[in-house]
C-alpha positions as CSV (number, residue, x, y, z in Angstrom):
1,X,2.3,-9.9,-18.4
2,X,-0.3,-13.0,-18.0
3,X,-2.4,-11.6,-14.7
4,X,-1.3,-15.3,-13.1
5,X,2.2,-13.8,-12.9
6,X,1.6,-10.7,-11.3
7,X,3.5,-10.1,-7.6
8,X,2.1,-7.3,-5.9
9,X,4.0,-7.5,-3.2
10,X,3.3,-6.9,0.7
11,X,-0.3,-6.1,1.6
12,X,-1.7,-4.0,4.0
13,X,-4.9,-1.7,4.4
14,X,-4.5,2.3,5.3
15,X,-6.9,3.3,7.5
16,X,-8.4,6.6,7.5
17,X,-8.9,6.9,11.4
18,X,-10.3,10.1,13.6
19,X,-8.0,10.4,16.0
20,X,-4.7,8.7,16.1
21,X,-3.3,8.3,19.4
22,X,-7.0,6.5,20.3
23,X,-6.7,4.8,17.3
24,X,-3.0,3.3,18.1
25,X,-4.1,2.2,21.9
26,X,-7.1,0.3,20.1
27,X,-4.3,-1.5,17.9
28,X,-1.7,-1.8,21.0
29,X,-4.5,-3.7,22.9
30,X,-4.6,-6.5,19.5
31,X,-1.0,-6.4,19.7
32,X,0.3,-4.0,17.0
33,X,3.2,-2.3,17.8
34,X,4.7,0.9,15.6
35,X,7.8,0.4,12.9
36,X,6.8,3.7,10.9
37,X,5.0,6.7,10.6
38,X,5.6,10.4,12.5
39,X,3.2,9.3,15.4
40,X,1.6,12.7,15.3
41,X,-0.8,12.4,11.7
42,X,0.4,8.8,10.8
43,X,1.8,5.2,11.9
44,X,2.4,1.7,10.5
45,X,1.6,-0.5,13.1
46,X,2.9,-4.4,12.5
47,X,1.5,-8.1,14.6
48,X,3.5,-10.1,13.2
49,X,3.2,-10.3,8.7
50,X,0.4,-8.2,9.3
51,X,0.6,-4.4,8.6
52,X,-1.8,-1.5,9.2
53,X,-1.0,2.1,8.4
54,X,-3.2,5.1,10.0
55,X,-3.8,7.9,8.5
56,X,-4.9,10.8,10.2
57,X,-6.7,13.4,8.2
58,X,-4.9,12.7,5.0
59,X,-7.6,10.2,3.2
60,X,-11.0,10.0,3.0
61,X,-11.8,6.5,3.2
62,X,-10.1,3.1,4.0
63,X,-7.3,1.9,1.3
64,X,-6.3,-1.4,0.1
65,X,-2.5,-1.1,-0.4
66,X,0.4,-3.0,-2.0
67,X,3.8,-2.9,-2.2
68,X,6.0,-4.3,-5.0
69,X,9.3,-4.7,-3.3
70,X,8.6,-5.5,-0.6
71,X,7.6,-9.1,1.9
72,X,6.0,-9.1,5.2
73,X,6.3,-6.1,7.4
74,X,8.3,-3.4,4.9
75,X,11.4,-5.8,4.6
76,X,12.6,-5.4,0.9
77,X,12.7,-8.7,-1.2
78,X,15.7,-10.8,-2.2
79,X,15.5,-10.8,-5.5
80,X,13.6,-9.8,-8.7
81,X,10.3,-8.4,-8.2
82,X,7.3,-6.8,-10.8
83,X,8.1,-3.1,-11.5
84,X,4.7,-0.7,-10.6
85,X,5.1,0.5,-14.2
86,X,4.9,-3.1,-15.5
87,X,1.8,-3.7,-13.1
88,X,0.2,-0.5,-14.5
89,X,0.8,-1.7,-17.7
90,X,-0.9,-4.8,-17.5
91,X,-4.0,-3.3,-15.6
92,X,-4.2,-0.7,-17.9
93,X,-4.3,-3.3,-21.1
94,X,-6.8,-5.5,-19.3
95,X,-8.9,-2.3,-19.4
96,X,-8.8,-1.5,-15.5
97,X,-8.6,2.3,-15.7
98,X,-5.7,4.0,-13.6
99,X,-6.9,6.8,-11.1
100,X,-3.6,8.4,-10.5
101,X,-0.5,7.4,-11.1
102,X,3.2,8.6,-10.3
103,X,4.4,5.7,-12.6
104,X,5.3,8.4,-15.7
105,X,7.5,10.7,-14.0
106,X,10.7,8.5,-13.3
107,X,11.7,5.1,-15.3
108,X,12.5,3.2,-12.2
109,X,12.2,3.2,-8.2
110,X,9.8,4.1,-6.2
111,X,6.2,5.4,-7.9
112,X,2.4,4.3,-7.2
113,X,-0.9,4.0,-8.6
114,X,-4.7,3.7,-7.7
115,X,-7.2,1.8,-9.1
116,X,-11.0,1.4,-7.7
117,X,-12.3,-1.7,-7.8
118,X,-16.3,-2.3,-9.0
119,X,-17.4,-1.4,-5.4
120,X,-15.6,1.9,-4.7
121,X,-12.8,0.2,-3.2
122,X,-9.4,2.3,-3.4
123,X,-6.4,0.1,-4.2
124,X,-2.6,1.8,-4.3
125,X,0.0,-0.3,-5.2
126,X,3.1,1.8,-4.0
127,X,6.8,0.9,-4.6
128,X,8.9,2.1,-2.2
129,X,12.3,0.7,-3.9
């Protein structure tokens, strides 16, 4: 796959936060309001296209995320989209090395990946469909 053609979906960043409820007024107050999460460790909060997702105690830093399959605030897309395991690929053969991966235990569906970018940055792109 020619990099120009690659969809990675919705994007969002996970943010590894202290306290959640604090964390959730802070986002309230730029108007985010919660679509996801337990609301005890974690939350997706949406304004709009824009999604955050906090994580309480489950990572150590901030995370880049996207999401093949999906558009805008977890709404699945109509139509064809770029399989994880085909973005994988293509990272892979450009000679981005994959972190972890979930891409190898199921041919289809949902399944993720990290890569780190050249400054430490985490980046999961994680197919929910």
């Amino acid at each position: 796959m020619n990099p120009e053609e690659m969809n990675l979906g919705a994007f969002s960043i996970s943010l590894a936060v202290e306290n959640l409820t604090r964390s959730m007024a802070f986002y309230r107050a730029l108007g985010f309001e919660p679509t996801g999460g337990d609301q005890e460790s974690w939350a997706i909060m949406v304004n709009g296209q824009t999604v955050i997702g906090l994580f309480q105690a489950m990572f150590d830093n901030n995370i880049l995320t996207f999401n093949p399959g999906w558009q805008g605030a977890g709404q699945p897309v109509d139509g064809n989209f770029t399989d994880v395991r085909e973005l994988k690929e293509t990272l892979e053969a450009a000679g981005i090395p994959v972190v972890s991966e979930t891409t190898s235990e199921t041919p289809s569906g949902p399944a993720s990946f990290t890569v780190v970018d050249p400054d430490g940055n985490t980046i999961l792109v994680d197919q929910h469909v």
